[in-house]
C-alpha positions as CSV (number, residue, x, y, z in Angstrom):
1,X,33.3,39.7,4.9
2,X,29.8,39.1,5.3
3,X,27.2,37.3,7.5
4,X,24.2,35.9,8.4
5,X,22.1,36.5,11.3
6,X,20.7,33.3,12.0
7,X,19.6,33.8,15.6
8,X,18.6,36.8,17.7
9,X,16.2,37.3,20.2
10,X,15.1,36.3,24.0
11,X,13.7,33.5,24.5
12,X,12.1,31.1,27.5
13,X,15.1,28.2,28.6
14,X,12.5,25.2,27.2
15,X,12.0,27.7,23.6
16,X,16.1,28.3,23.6
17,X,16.9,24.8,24.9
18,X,14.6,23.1,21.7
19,X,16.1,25.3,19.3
20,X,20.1,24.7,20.4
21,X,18.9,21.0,20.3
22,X,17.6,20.8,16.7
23,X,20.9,23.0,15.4
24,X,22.7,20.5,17.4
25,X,21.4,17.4,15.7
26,X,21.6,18.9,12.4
27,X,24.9,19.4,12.9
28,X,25.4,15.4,14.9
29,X,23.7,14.4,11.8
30,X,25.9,16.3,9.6
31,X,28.9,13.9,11.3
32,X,27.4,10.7,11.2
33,X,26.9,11.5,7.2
34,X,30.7,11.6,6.9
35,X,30.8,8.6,9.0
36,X,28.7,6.9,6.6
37,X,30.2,8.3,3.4
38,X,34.0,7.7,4.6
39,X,35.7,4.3,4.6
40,X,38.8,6.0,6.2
41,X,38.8,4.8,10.0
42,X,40.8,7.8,11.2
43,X,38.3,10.0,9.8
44,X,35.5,8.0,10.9
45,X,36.9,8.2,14.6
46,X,37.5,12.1,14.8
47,X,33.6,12.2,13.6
48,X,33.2,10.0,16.6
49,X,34.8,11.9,18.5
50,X,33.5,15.4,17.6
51,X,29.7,13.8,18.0
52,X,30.3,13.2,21.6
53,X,31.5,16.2,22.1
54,X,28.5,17.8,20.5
55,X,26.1,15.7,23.0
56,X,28.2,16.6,26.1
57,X,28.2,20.6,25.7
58,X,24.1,20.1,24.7
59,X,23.3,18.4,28.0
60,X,25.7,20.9,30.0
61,X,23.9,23.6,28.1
62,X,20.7,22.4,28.9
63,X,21.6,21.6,32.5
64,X,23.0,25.0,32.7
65,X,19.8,27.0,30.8
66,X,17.3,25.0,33.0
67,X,18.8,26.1,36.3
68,X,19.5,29.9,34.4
69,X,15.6,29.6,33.9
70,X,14.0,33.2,32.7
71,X,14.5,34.5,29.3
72,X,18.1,33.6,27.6
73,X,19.3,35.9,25.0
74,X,20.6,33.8,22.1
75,X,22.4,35.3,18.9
76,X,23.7,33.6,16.4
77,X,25.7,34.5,13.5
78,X,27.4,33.0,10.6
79,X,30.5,34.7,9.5
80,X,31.5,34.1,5.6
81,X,34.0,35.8,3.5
């Protein structure tokens, strides 16, 4: 198996917050592509589904990293075999 490191560090809530947030709407965008690109309603539905989940964990993240305040440790690593 390898990996890829693709986060490590500390970092100030507003610096961790804006970098969750932009891997967040790569990945919302990432969806709404498959929404776009499927003509299966099923499919389009559990992309739906999954982007709504994505927004509700960020703004309880951010909720949650606001209040935390100080410097969060974030890592972030992408397992591949």
């Amino acid at each position: 198996m390898s990996s890829f490191k693709l986060i490590q560090g500390k970092f100030s809530a507003n610096d961790a917050i804006d970098i969750i947030t932009q891997m967040v709407q790569v990945k919302i965008k990432f969806h709404e592509n498959k929404i776009t690109n499927t003509s299966n309603e099923e499919d389009s539905k559990l992309e739906e589904k999954r982007i709504k989940e994505l927004q509700n964990e960020l703004q309880n993240l951010r909720s949650n990293l606001l209040a935390k305040g100080g410097l969060i440790e974030l890592s972030s690593v992408i397992n591949y075999h």
